[in-house]
N, C-alpha and C positions, 0 to 999 in steps of 0.2 A: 358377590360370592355367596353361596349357599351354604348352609349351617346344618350342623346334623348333630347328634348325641350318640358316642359310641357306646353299645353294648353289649356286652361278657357274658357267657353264663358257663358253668361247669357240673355238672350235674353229681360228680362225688370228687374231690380236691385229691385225696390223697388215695396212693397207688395205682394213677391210673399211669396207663402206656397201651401202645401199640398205635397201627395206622389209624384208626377211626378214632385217636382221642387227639385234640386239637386244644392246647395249653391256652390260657389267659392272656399271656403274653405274644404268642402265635396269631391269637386272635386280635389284639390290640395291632399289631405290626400290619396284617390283614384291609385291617380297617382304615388305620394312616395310610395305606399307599394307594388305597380307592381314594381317599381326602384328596392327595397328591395330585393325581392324573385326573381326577374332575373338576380340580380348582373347588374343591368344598373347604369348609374349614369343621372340625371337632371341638364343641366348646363345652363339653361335658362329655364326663364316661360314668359309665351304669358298672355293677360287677352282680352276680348272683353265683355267690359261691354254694356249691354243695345245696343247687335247686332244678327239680324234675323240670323239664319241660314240657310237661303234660297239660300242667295249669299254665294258664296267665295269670293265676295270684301270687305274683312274686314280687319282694320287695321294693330291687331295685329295678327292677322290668316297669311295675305300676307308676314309678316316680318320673322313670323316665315317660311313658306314656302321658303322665300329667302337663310334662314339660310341654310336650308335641300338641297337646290340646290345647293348652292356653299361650302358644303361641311364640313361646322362649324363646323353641329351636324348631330349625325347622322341619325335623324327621327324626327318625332312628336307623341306624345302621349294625348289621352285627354280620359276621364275616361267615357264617354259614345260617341258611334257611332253620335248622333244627335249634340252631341258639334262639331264636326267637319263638319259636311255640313245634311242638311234634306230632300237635294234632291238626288236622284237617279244618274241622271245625274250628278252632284256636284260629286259625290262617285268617278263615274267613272274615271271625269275627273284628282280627287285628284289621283289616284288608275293607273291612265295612267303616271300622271307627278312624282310619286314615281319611279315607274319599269323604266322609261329615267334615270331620275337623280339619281340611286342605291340610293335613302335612305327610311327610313322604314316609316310605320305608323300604331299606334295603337288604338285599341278602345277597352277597355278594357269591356263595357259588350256584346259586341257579340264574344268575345274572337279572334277580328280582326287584327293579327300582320304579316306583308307580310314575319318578316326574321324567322318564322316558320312555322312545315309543317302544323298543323290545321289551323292555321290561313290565311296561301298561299290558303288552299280550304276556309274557308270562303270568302274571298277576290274575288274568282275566281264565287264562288256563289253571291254574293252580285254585281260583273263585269257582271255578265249574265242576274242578275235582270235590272241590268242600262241598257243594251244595249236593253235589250227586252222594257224597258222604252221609249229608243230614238226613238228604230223602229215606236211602238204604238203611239206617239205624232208626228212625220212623217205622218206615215199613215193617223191619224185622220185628220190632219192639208189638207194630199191632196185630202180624201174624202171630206171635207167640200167646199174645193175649187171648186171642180167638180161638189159638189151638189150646189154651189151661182151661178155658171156660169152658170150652166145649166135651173137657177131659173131667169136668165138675174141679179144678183145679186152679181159681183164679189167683193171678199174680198179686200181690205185694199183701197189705195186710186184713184179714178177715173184716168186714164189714163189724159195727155194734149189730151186737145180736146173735152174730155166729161167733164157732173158736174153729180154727183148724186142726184136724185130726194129726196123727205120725204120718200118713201117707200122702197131706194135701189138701185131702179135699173137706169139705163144709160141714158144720152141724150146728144146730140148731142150740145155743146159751139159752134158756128158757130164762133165767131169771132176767138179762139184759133184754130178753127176744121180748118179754112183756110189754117193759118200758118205750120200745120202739113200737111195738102194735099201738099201745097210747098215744102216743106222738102224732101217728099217723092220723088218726080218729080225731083227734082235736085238733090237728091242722086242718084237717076236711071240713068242722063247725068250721072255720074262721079264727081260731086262736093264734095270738102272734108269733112268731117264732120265739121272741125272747121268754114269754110267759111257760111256753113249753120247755124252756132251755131251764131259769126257774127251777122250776117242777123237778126235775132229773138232775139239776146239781152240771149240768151242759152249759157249755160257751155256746153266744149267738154264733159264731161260725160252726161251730159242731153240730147245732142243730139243725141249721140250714144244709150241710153236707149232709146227715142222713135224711132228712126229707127230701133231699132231689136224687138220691143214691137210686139211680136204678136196678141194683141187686138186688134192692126189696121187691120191683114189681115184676124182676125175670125169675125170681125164685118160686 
């Protein structure tokens, strides 16, 4: 007989209704009558009350995954795909850490169960959507890059040495901008990176990021 860990998740407990909200106990009943008709047996259940399924950081989700990795049980089961993760990515990454650790996982309304063969092809299709997922938010992530840069408008946060103006784009912090011209110059002698870190009151990783930061040399 095969072994599984049933789990729950509800994303806000109180006031929910209508067709697309599927109870604890809906979900538990769900899950007993796959056990049933596959000759599985349930020897633990998970619950994540009032938890997004955006993340896989979740309490009872993480424990249960722990079980499936060291062996416990022999998978997880939860009675719809989205009680188990709502992102693409999430799938995958769930869908990658099964096939290491040999144990299984199910989702009973897309008929997703990796220890059979329709469900190996769902899995393998729902693995192709994610990945085409990660590429696409890749992609977009280094288009946009390319179009701020090129807009003098680079993403996240201004390098040492600049500040960013109200509308974006770069300028020149003369007082930090110094210390980084320094930097530069006695990295060029051969001084160490820690000795330059030192100097400036910088963490060795700090200084090593702005000495390979290539904004200084495309500026």
């Amino acid at each position: 007989m095969r072994t599984a860990d049933g789990y729950v998740r509800v994303s806000k407990v109180g006031g929910r209704s209508g067709e697309s909200f599927i109870s604890p106990d809906e979900q538990r009943a769900a899950i007993e009558a796959w056990a049933r008709s596959t000759g599985s047996k349930i020897i633990e259940w998970h619950e994540d009350l009032d938890q997004s399924g955006g993340t896989l950081d979740r309490p009872a989700f993480k424990q249960a995954i722990d079980r499936c990795r060291t062996g416990l049980t022999g998978g997880i089961v939860a009675a719809k795909l989205d009680r188990l993760t709502r992102s693409v990515v999430g799938l995958a990454s769930l869908i990658e850490d099964a096939e290491t650790h040999g144990f299984n996982v199910v989702a009973l309304d897309l008929g997703l169960d990796l220890h059979s063969a329709n469900g190996e092809l769902v899995a393998n299709v729902l693995g192709s959507v994610a990945q085409w997922e990660r590429k696409r938010r890749a992609d977009d992530w280094e288009a946009a890059r390319r179009n701020a840069v090129g807009r003098g408008v680079p993403n996240g946060r201004a390098p040492r040495g600049y500040v960013k103006r109200p509308d974006g784009r770069l300028e020149i912090d003369e007082t930090e901008a110094s210390k980084v011209r320094q930097a530069f110059r006695e990295r060029a002698t051969g001084v160490p990176f820690a000795q330059i870190g030192r100097q400036f009151g910088w963490s060795h990783s700090t200084t090593r990021q702005i000495l390979v930061n290539h904004a200084y040399l495309e500026a």
